[in-house]
N, C-alpha and C positions, 0 to 999 in steps of 0.2 A: 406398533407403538407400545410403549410399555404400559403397565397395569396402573404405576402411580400417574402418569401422564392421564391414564384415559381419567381416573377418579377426581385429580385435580381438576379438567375440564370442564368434568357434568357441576362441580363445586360450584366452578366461577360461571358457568354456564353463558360463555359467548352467545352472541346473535350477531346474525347477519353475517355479509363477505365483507373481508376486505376492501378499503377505498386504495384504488392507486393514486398516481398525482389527475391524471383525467377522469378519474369520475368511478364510480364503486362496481363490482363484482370482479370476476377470477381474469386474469389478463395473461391471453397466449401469447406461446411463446414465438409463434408464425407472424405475431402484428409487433410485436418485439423488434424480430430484424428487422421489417418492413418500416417500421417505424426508425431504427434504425439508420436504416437508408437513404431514409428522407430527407435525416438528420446530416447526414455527410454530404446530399448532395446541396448543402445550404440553408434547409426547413429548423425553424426551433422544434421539433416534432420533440413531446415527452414521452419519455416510453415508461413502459409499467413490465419490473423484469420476472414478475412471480411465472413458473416453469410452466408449460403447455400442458401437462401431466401432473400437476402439483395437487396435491391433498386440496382441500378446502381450507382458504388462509385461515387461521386463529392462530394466538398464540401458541407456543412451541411452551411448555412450561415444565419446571427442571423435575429430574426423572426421565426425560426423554435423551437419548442418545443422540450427538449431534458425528455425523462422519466430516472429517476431515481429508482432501486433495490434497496432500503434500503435509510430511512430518519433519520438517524442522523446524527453528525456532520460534517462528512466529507460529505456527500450530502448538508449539511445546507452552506458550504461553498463554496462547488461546485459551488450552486446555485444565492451565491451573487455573484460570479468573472462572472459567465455567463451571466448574470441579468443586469451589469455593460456595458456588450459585446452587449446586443440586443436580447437575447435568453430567453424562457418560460420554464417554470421548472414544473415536476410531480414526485410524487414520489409515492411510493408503500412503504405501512412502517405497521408492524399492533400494535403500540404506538402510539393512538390519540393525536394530536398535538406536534409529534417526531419534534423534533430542524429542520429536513428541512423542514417539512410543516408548520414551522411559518412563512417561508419565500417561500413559494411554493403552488402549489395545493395539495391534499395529498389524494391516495386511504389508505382507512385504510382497512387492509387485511393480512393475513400472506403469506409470502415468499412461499411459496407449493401451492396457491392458483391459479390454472389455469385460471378461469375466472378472477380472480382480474388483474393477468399480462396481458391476452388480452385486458384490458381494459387500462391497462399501455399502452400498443402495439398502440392500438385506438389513444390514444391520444396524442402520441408520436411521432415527426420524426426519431428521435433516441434513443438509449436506454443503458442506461451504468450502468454498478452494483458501490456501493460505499463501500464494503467489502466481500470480500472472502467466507464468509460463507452465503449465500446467495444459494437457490437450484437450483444446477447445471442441473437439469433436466429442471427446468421451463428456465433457459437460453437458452439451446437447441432448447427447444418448442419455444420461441420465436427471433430462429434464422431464423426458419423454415417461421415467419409469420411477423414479421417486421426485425428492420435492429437495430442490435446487432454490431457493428465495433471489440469489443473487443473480439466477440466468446464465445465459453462456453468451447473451448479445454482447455488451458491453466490457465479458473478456476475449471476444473475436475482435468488437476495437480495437482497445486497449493494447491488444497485441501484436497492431502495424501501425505503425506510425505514424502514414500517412492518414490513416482510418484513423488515428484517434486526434490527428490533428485538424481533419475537419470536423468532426464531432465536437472540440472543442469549441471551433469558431462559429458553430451551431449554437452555441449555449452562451455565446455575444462575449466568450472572452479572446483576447491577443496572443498570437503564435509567434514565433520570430520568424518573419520572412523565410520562406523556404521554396524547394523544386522538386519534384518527381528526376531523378536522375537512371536512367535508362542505357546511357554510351558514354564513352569519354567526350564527344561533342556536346551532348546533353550538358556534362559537368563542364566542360568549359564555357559554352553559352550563361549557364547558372551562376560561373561565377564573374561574367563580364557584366551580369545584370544583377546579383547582388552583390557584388565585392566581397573581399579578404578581408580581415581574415573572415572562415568561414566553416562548418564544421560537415564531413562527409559523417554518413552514421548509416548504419543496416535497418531496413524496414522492420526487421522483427528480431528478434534477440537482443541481447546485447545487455550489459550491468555493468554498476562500478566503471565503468571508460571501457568496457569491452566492444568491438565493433564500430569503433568512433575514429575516426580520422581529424586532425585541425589542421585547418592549410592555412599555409600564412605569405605562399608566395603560388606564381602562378607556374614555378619548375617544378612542384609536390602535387603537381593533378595527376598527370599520367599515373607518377609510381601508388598513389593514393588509387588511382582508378582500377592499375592491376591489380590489389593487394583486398581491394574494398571485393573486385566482382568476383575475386573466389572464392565469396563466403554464400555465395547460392542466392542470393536472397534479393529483393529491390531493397534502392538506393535512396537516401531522401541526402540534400544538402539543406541546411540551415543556415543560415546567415549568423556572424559571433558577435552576441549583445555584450555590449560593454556597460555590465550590471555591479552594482553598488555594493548587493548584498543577495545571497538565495534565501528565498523564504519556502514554509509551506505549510497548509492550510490542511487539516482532516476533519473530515466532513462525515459524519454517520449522518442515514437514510433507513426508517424502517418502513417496513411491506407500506403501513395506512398510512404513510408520507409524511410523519413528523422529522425533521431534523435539526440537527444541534452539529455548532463545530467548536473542534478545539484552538486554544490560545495558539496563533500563528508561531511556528520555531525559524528560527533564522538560524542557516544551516551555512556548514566548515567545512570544504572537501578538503580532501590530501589525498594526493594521485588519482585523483575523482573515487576516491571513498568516503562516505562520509564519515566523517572524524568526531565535530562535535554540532550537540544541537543546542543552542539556548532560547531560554523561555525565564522573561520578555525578549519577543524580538528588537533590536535595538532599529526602531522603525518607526516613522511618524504615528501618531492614534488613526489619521485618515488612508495611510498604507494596509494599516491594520484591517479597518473597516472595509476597505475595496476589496482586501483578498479575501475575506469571510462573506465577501455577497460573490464575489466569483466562484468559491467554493458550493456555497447553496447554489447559487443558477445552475454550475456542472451535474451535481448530483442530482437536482430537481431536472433539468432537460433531459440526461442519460437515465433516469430512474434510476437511479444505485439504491442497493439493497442493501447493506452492513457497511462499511467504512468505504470507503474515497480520496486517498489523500491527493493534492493536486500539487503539485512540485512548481514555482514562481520564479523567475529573476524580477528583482527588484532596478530598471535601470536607473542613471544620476537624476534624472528629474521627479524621478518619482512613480513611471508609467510601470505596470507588471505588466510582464510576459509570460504565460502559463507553459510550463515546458514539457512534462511530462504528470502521466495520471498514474493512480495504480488503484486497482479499484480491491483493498485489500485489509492488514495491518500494515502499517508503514515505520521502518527504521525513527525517520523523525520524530516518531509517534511516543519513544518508548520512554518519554521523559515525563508521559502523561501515569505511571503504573507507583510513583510517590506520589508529584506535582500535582495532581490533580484530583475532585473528591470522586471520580468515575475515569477509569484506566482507560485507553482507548482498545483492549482486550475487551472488558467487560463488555462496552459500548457496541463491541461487535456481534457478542452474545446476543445482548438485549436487541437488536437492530434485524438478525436473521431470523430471530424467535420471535418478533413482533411483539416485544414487550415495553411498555415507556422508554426513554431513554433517561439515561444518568446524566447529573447533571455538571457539565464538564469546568467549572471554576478552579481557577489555577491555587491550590494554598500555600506554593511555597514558590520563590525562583529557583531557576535549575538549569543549569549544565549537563547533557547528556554526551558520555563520552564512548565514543564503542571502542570496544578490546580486539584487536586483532592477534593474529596468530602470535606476533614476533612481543607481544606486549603481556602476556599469559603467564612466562615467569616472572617477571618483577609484577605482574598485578598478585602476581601469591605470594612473594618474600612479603608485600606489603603487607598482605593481611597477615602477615604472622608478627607483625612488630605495631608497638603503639603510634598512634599518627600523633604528633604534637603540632605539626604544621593543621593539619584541619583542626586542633582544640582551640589555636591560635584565632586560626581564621573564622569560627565558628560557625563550619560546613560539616553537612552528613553524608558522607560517599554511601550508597546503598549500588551492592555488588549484585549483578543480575548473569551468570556462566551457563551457556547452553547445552552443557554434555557432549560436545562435536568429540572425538575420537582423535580425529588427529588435528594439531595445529599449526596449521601453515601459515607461512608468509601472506598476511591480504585476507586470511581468512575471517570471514566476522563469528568471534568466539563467546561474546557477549558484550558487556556494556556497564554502565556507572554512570549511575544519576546523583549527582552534586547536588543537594540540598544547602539553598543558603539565603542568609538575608539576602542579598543581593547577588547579580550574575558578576559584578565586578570580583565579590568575594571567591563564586566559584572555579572565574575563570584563573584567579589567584593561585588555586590549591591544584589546578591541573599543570600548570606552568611551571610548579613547585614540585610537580612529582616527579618522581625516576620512571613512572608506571610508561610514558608516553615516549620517551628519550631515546628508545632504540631505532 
């Protein structure tokens, strides 16, 4: 721990342990899974994710070095709201000169590398993953040898499907009908009992539509079946909600169990990317309210440590369906780093370091739009010419580029958050662009 960290401490001079959500002192990491487990097999069981091996909870306060699991974007971001706070930043990435080690120190190594993460551990007071897929085992290992706030329970969830879909339905929210699919009879039974359409998808992996099959007729099972079982993996089918609108809710969690969420974003895919996010969602006040108590019960049942975002179909009557978790920063999120008087970065800061939370009030409307590869040169002719269409419209585009290296088709390059009196205006000025057109 560094020398201003330890002097700050004795200053503010904590007492006592940590409170998890069940009750106060240090909460392993062994009653973690077990709790877990409980949770999957149907139990509201809460779990408390502070590591088995973890320091003695107090605040993390800046001067202390936070390591970072995975150095791209959302680590590169991480690192400047933390950076801003008083905090040193490491990352573990195996992409020489990954978006957060242009802004950070940077082990270059791959994610399975035992000695690379103790060397993370080494050099770290804390340690936080910045995406999901990241090796749940190496988490573990270094629950066991530094101090992990966030755990490794709830990214072994998180990480199947089916494990995080009953985990959900542990925490009293709705899944869309689904099956453990195992054979091609399995998926033909699956789909004579939930109907088509209907979505095949891989147990683990998978982003952006990667690993996802939509069937719409019952001759696309078989070649769905081969094409799905080469990917190594189990099979979940979900049933296709015929949903109104995507929402989704981010939820920080810190260690002594205060939590705060952000204003719900109602979300735009294209080719299942997502495109844009606007905030306000254009969604009753009472849709609003349901998904911001679905997002607390998730995070309070799972004990989430730093953010949470929880991914919604909103269907026509009104009923959400929680579809996916990420227990992380979230793409949707990024609309919060204007819009908002506390970034959902910052928020992640304060939440693994056990410091109050910020207080998330939305100050502007907004349109967040992400930059994909094929969108990179006209978002830069743009910035080199004056916008009369935004003076018109009386919108602030605030450009956010992740340093990626190369720019591919699909790739997410960065992003553009539309400040405006209203989201009608901003969705004005994106409709308006050449930025979006190719």
């Amino acid at each position: 721990m560094s020398g201003l960290n330890r002097e700050l401490e004795g200053l503010l001079s904590f007492e006592g342990e940590a409170c998890g959500v069940d009750g106060c002192g240090p909460v392993g990491g062994e009653r973690d899974m077990a709790a877990l487990r409980d949770a999957e097999q149907g139990g509201a069981a809460q779990v408390g994710q502070a590591a088995a091996g973890a320091k003695p909870a107090r605040p993390i306060l800046p001067g202390a070095t936070i390591g970072v699991l995975g150095g791209g974007q959302l680590g590169r971001m991480l690192a400047h709201a933390g950076s801003r706070m008083g905090y040193r930043f490491v990352a573990l990435d195996p992409t020489p000169d990954a978006p957060c080690g242009q802004t950070a120190e940077q082990i270059v190594a791959g994610y399975a590398d035992r000695d690379a993460a103790r060397e993370l551990a080494r050099r770290s007071d804390v340690i936080t993953y910045e995406f999901e897929n990241v090796d749940a085992d190496v988490a573990a290992m270094l629950e066991t040898e530094s101090y992990v706030p966030q755990g490794s329970a709830l990214l072994h969830t998180t990480q199947h499907r089916l494990r995080e879909k009953r985990a959900i339905e542990a925490a009293g929210a709705r899944v869309a009908p689904y099956a453990e699919i195992a054979s091609l009879a399995d998926l033909q039974e699956a789909v004579a009992r939930l109907g088509l359409p209907a979505v095949l998808k891989t147990a683990t992996g998978g982003y952006d539509g990667k690993g996802q099959w939509v069937l719409r007729g019952t001759d696309e099972l078989a070649p769905a079946w081969d094409e799905a079982s080469r990917a190594g993996t189990e099979l979940v089918l979900e049933k296709f909600i015929d949903f109104e609108r995507e929402i989704s809710v981010i939820a920080a969690r810190r260690l002594s169990g205060e939590i705060r969420t952000f204003p719900p974003a109602e979300n735009i895919h294209v080719r299942n990317i997502l495109h844009l996010s606007i905030v306000p969602a254009r969604v009753p006040d009472a849709v609003i309210a349901e998904a911001e108590r679905l997002a607390v019960s998730i995070a309070e049942t799972l004990g989430a440590v730093g953010l949470i975002a929880v991914e919604m179909f909103v269907a026509k009557d009104g009923t959400l369906y929680v579809n996916e978790l990420a227990p992380r920063p979230h793409n949707s999120g990024h609309y919060t780093m204007e819009a908002c008087r506390t970034s959902q970065f910052e928020q992640h800061i304060r939440a693994i370091c056990d410091l109050p939370l910020g207080d998330t009030s939305l100050l502007s409307p907004v349109v967040m739009g992400n930059i994909l590869g094929e969108h990179v040169g006209p978002l830069l002719d743009w910035m080199q010419t004056h916008d009369a269409e935004a003076d018109r419209l009386g919108v602030a585009p605030k450009i956010h580029l992740y340093g990626k290296a190369e720019a591919k088709t699909g790739r997410k390059m960065g992003h553009v958050n539309v400040l405006a009196a209203d989201t009608a205006a901003a969705l004005a000025w994106i409709n308006e662009s050449t930025i979006w057109r190719v």
